[in-house]
MIMAR-155976 format. One record per residue (C-alpha): x, y, z. Coordinates in Angstrom, 2 decimals, always signed. Layout:
{px X&py Y&pz Z}
...
# end
This chain:
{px +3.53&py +16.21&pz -22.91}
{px +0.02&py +15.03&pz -22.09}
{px -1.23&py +12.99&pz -19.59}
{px -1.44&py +9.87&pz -21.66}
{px +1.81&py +10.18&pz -23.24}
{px +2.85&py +10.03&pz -19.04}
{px +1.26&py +7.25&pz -18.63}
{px +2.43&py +5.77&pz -21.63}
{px +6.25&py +6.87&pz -20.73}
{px +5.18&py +5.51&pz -16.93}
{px +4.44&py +2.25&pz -18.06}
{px +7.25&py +1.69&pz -20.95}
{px +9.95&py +2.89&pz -18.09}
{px +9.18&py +0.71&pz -14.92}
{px +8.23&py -1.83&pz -17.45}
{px +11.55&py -2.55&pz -18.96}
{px +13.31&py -1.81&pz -15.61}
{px +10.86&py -3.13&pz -13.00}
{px +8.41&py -5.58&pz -14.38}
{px +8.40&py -7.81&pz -11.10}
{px +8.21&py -5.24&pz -8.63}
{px +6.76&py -6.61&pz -5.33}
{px +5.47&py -5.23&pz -1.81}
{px +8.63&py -5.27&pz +0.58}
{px +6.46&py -6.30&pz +3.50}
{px +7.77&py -9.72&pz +4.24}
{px +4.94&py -12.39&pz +4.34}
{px +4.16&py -16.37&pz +3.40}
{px +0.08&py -16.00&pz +3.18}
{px -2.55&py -13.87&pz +2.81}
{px -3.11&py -14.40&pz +6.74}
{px +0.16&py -12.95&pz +7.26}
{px +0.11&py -9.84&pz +4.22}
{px -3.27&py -8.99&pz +6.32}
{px -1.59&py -8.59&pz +9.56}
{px +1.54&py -6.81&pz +8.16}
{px -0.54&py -4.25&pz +6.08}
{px -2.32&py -3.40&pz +9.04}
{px +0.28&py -2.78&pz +11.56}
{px +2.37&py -0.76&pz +8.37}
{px -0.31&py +2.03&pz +8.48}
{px +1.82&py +5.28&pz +9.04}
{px +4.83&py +3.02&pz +9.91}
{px +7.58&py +1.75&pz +7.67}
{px +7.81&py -1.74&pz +6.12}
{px +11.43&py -2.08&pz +7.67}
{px +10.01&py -1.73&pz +10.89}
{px +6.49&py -4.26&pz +10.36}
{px +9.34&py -6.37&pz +8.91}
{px +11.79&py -5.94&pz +12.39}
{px +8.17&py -7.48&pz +14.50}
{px +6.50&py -9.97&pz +12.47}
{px +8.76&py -12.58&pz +12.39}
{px +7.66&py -13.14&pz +16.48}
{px +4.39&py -12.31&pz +15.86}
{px +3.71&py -14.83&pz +13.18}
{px +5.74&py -17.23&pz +15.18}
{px +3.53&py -16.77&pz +18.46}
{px +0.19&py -16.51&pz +16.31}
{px +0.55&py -18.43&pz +13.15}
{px -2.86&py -18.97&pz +12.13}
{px -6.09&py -16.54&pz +12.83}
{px -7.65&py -19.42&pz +15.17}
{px -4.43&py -18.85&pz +17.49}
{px -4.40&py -14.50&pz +17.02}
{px -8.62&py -14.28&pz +17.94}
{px -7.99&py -16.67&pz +20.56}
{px -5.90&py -14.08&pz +22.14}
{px -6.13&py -10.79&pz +23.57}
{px -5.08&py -7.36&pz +22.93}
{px -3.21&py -6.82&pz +25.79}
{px -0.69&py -10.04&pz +25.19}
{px -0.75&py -9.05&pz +21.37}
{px +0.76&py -5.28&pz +22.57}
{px +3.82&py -6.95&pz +23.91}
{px +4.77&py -7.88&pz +20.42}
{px +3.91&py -4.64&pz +18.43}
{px +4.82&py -1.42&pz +20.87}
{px +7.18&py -0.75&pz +18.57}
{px +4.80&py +0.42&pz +15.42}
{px +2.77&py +3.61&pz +15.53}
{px -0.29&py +3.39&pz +17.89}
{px +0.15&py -0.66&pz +19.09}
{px -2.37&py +0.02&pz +20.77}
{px -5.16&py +0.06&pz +18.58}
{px -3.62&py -2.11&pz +16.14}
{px -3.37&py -4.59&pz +18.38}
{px -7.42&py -4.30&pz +19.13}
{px -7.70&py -4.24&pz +15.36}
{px -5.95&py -7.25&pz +15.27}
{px -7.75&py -9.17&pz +17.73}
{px -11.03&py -7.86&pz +16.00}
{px -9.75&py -9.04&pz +12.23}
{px -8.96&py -12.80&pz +13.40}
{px -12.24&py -13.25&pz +15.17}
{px -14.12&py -11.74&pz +12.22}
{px -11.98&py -13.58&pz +9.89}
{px -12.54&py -16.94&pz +11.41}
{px -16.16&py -16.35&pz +12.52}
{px -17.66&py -14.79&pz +9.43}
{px -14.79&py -16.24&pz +6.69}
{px -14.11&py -19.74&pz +7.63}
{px -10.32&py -18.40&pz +8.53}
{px -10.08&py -17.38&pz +5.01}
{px -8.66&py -13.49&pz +3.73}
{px -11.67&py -12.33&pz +1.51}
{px -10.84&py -11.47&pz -1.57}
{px -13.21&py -8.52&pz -2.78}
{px -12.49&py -5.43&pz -1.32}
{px -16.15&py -4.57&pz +0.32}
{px -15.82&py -7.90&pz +2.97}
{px -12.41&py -7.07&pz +3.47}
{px -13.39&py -3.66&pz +4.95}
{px -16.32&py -5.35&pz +7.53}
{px -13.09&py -6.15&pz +9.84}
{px -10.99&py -3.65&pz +11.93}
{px -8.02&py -1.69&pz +10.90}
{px -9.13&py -2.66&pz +7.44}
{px -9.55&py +0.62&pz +5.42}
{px -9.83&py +0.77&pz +1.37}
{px -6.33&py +1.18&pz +1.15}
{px -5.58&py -2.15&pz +3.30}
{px -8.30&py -3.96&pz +1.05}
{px -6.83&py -2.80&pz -1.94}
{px -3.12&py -4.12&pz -1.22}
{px -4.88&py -7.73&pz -0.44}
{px -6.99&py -8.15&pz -3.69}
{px -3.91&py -6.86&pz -5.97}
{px -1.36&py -8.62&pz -4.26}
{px -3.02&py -11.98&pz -3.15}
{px -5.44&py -11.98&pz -5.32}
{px -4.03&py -10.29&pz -8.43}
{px -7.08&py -8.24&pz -9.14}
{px -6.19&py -4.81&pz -11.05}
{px -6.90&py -2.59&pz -7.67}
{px -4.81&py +0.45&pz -6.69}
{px -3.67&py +1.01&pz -3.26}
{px -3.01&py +5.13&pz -2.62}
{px -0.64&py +5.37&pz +0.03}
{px +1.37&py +8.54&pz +0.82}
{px +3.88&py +7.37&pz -1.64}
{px +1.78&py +6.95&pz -4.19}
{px -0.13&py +10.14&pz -3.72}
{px +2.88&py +12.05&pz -3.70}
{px +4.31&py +10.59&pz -6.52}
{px +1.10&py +10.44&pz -9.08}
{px +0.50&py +14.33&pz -8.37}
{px +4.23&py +15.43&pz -8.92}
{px +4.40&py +12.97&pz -12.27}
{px +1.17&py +14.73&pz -13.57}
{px -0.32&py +11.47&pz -13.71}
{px -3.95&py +13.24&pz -11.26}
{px -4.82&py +16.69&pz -11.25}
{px -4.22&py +19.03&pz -8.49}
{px -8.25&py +18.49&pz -8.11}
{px -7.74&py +14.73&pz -6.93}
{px -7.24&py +16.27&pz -3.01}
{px -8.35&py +12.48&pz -1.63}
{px -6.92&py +9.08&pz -1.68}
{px -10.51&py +7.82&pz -3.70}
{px -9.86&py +10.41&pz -6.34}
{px -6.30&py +9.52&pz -7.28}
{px -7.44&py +5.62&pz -7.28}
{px -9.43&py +6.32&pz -9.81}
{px -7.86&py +8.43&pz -12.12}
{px -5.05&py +5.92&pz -12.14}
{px -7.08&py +2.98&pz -12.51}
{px -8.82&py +5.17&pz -15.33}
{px -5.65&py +5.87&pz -17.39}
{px -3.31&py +3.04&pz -16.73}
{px -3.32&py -0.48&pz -18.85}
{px -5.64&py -2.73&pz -16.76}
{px -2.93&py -5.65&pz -16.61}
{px -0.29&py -3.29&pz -15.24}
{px -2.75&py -1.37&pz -12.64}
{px -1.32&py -4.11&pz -9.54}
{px +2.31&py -3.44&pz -10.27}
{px +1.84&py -0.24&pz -10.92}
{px +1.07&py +0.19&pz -7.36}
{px +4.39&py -1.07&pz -6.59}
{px +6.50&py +1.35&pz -9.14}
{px +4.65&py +4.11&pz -7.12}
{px +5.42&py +2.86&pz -3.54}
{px +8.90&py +2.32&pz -4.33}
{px +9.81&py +5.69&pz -6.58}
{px +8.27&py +7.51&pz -3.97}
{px +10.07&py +5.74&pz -1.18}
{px +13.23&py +5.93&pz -2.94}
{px +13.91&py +8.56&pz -4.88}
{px +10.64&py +11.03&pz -5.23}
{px +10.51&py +10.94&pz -1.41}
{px +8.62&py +14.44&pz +0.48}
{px +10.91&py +16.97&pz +1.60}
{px +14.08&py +16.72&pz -0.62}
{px +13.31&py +14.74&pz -4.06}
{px +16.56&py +13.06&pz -6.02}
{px +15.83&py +14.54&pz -9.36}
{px +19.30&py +14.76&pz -10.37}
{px +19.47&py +10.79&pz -10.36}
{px +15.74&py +10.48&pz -11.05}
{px +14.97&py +8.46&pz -14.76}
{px +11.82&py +9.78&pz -14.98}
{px +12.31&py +13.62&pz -15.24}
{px +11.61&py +13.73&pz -19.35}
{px +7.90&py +13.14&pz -18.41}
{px +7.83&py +14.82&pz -14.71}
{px +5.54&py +17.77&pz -14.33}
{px +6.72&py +18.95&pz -10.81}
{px +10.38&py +18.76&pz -12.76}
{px +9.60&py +20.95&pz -15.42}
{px +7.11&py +23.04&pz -14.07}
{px +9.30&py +23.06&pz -10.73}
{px +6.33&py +23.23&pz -8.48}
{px +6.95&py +19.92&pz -6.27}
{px +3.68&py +21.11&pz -3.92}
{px +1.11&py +18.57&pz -3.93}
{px -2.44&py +18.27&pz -2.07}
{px -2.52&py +17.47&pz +1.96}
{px -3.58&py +14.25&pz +2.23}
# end
């Protein structure tokens, strides 16, 4: 199999099985999806889920979060990985956001990235999910998962890369839920260490399942 007939197997599966596949970070507006995608870097959604709700309650706007300080916003994130420079990121994001944007989440991906704890990735989840603009976020998931599928080559050793070759290869009106069948495969059933091929659906078109080489790229 080739790596458009992947794609094309990629697209026909989560299609008819997924089609409304959704982040499962739990937010209200793109205020709120900001704050959650930053404090979920290298921490899980169930756990960004477990602190928001008092967060958002406390600071429900970005006037009331860059009105505040780092040290108060700690109190309500030491339970993510490193609260504390997510909650300096924070504190820098709101007073960017309401100083430079009128209060209002930018929606390309370049002014997105001006404010802290704002990478590509972060920029990319905004403008696809808020937005609805055909970007692709590479997470670990989604790394993982594209490599094993055969979807990038073992060449695509970055994030950047494996953005692109997806975005290259996959329909352009599927590229924002795409990111979603990724994140959730690889969260669910192609996860790291111990991958659940045996109830996996997508092993007819799996290259790490039929060349049994599950090794992928350090990211």
């Amino acid at each position: 199999m080739n790596k458009k007939e992947r794609y094309r197997a990629l697209v026909t599966y989560f299609t008819e099985h997924y089609p409304q596949a959704e982040t499962e970070l739990n937010f209200t507006n793109a205020y709120e999806l900001l704050v959650a995608v930053i404090l979920s870097a290298q921490c899980t959604d169930k756990r960004i889920n477990m602190v928001t709700p008092r967060l958002f309650e406390r600071y429900p706007t970005p006037e009331s979060l860059a009105a505040s300080t780092a040290e108060e916003v700690l109190e309500y994130v030491r339970t993510v990985s490193y609260p504390n420079n997510k909650s300096k990121n924070l504190i820098g994001m709101a007073r960017i956001l309401v100083n430079d944007f009128n209060s209002e989440v930018p929606n390309t991906i370049e002014d997105l990235q001006k404010m802290p704890g704002v990478g590509r990735k972060t920029a990319n989840v905004i403008v696809s999910v808020i937005y609805n603009q055909p970007a692709m976020a590479v997470d670990t998931h989604v790394f993982r998962v594209s490599h094993r599928l055969g979807l990038v080559p073992k060449t695509a050793k970055n994030p950047l890369l494996v953005e692109k070759e997806l975005i290259k290869y996959l329909p352009k009106e599927t590229i924002s839920v795409a990111h979603h069948w990724l994140i959730l495969h690889g969260r669910y059933i192609c996860i790291a260490r111990s991958p659940k091929c045996p109830e996996c659906e997508l092993k007819s078109f799996c290259l790490a399942y039929e060349t049994k080489d599950f090794k992928t790229p350090s990211l």
